[in-house]
N, C-alpha and C positions, 0 to 999 in steps of 0.2 A: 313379743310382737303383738300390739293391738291396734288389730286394722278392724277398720267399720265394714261391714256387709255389703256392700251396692246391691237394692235392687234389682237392677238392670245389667247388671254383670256377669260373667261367665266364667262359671270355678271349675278345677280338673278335680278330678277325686283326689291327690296331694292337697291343693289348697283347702278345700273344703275340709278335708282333717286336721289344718293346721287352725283353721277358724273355729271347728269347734272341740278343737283339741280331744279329738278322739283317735285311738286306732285305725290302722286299716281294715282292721276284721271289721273294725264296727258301720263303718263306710259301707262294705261290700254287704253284712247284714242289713243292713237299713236301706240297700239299691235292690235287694232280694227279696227284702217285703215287701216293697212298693211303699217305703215311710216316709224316704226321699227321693223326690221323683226327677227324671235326667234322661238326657240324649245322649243315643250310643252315636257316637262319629267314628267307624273305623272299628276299631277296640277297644278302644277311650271312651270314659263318660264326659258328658260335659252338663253342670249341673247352673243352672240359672240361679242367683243372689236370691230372688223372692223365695223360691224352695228351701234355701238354707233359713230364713226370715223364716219362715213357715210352720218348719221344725223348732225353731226355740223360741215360737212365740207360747206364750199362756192359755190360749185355743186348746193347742195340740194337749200343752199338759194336763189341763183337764179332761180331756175327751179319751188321755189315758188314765188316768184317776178314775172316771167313771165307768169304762170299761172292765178295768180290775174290780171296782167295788161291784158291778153287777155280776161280773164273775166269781165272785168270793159269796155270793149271796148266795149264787146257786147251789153252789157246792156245799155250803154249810144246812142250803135244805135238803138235797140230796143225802149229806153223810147221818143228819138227825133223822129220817125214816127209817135208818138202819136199825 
């Protein structure tokens, strides 16, 4: 199934894992960092189309790249004073 993302639309946590073909751990992971961000309604999330847009735009993945790599840097200065 290849459905486009709406914007302006409103995904449950099922759909949302179906669009980015992830697990459900990974859904619930990612509602627990605060990576993707969502209304609780009830006991239900409900996650707005821009957020999911958000998540796999090239922004996000750089600004993990660059996090990992300032984090790698630390620690290789940290472990060379050893």
């Amino acid at each position: 199934m290849n459905e486009e993302i709406k914007p302006n639309a409103i995904y449950t946590t099922g759909e949302t894992e179906t669009l980015l073909k992830v697990s459900n751990s990974t859904i619930k992971r990612l509602l627990k960092g605060g990576i993707l961000r969502a209304n609780k309604v009830g006991k239900q999330y409900r996650i707005l189309g821009k957020e999911v847009l958000r998540l796999v735009s090239p922004e996000v993945e750089k600004k993990a790249i660059n996090s990992y790599l300032n984090l790698k840097k630390k620690a290789v200065s940290k472990i060379s004073k050893w």
